[in-house]
C-alpha positions in Angstrom: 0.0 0.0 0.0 1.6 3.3 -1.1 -0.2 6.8 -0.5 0.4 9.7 -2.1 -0.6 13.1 -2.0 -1.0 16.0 -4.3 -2.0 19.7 -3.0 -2.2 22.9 -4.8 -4.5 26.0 -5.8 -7.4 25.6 -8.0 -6.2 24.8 -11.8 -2.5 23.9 -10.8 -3.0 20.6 -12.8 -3.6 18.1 -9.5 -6.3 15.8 -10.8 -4.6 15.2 -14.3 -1.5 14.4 -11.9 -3.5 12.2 -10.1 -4.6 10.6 -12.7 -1.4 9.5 -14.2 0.0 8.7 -11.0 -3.0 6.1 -10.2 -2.8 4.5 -13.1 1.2 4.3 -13.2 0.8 2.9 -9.3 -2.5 1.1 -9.7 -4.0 3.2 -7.4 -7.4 4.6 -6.3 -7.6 8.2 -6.6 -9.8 9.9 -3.5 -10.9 13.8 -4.7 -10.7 16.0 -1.8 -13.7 17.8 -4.0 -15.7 14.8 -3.0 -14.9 16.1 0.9 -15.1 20.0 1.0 -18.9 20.4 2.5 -19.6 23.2 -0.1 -17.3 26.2 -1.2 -16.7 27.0 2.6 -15.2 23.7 3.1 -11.5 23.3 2.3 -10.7 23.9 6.3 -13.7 20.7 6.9 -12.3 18.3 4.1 -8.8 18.8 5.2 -10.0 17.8 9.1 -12.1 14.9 6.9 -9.1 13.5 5.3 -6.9 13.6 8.5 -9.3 12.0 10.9 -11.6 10.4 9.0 -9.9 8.5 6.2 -6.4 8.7 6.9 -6.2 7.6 10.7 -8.2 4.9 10.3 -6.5 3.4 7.6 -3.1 3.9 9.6 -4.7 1.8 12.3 -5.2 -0.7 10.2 -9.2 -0.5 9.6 -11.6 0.6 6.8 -12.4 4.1 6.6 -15.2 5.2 6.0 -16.5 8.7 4.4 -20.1 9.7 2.8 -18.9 12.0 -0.3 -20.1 16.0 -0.8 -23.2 15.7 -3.8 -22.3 19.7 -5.1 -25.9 19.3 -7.1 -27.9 18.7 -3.6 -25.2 20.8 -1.7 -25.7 18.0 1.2 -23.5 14.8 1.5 -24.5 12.2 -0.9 -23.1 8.4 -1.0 -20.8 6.2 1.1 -17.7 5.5 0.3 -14.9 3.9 1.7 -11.0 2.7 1.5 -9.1 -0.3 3.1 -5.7 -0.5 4.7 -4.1 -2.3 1.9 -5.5 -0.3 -1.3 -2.7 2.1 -2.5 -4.2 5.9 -2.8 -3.6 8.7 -4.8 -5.0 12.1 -2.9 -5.3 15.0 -4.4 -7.0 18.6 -4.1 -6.7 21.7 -2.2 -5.8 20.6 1.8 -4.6 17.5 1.1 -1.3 18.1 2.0 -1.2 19.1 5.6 0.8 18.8 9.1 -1.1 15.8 10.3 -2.1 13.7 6.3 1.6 14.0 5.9 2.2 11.5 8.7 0.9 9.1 6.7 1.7 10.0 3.3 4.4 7.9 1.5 4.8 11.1 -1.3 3.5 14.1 -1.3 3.9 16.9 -3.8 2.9 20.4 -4.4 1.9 21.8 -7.8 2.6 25.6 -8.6 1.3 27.6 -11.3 1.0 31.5 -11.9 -2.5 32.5 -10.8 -3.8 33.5 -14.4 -3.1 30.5 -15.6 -4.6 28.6 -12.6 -8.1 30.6 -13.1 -8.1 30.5 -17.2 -7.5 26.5 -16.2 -10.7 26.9 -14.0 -12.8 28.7 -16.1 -12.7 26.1 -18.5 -13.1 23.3 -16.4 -15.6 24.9 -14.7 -17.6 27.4 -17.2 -17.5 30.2 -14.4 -15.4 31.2 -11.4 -17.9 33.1 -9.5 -16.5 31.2 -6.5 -12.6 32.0 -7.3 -12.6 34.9 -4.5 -13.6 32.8 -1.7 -11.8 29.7 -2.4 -8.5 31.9 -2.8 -9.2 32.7 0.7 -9.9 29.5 2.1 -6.5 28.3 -0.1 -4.4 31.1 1.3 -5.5 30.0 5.5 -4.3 26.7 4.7 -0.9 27.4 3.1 -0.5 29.3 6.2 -1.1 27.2 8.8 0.3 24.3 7.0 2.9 25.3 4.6 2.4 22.3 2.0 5.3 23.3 -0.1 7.5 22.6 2.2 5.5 19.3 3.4 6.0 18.4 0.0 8.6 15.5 -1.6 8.9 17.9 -4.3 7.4 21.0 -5.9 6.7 21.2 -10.1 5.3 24.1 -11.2 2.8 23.7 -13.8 2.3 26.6 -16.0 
C-alpha cells in the first residue's frame, strides 16, 4: 500500500496528476472535491481526510466517508478505503501537518494564478467562486505550509 498526495491552488494541474499517478501505481484516486462540505469547506475536508480516512486506515481498519453531492449541496453516498488499497490524494488541503504522517509522497503543484483561473474557467464554465476559495487556499498554506511538506514541488504553468 503506497499513499500519495497531491495539493495545490485551483487549476494547478492536481487531478490530471493524479490521474497519471493512479494508473502508473495502480492506485485509487480519492478527490478531496468529494470532501469539502460546499465552497466554505476546504478547512472541513482537510479535518475529513486527517481524521476520518487517513487515521483509520493507519490503524489498520476501513475508513469510511459519505462524499459531498455539489448538485444537492448535502453529502451524498458512502464511500470507503481499506488499509491495503494504494491511494492517490489530491485537491486543495490535502497536504497538511497531520495527512503527511501518513503519506508515503506528497507533492505540491505551482502555477501563476492566471493560468490557474483560465484553467478553471474552462473546467468549470465560471469562477464566480474564485474569491472565496482563494481565501480559504491562502489560510491553509498558512497554517500548514504544504510546499515545504512536499517530496517535491513542479510548477505547472
Amino acid at each position: 500500500m503506497v499513499i500519495t498526495i497531491i495539493d495545490g491552488r485551483s487549476g494547478s494541474g492536481k487531478t490530471a496528476l493524479a490521474a497519471q499517478l493512479a494508473n502508473e501505481l495502480g492506485a485509487r484516486v480519492i478527490h478531496m472535491d468529494d470532501l469539502y462540505a460546499g465552497w466554505h469547506g476546504l478547512a472541513a475536508g482537510s479535518r475529513l481526510l486527517e481524521r476520518g480516512i487517513l487515521l483509520p486506515i493507519a490503524r489498520g481498519e476501513t475508513a469510511h466517508w459519505r462524499r459531498w453531492d455539489w448538485l444537492a449541496g448535502d453529502w451524498g453516498t458512502a464511500d470507503h478505503a481499506g488499509p491495503a488499497e494504494s491511494l492517490v490524494i489530491e485537491g486543495c488541503g490535502s497536504l497538511t501537518i497531520e495527512s503527511r504522517e501518513h503519506a508515503d509522497r506528497a507533492i505540491w503543484l505551482e502555477a501563476p494564478e492566471r493560468v490557474r483561473r483560465a484553467r478553471a474557467l474552462r473546467r468549470d464554465g465560471e469562477d464566480s467562486w474564485w474569491t472565496l476559495w482563494r481565501e480559504q487556499e491562502d489560510l491553509h498554506i498558512s497554517a500548514n505550509r504544504p510546499a515545504l511538506l512536499a517530496d517535491e514541488v513542479r510548477h505547472t504553468g
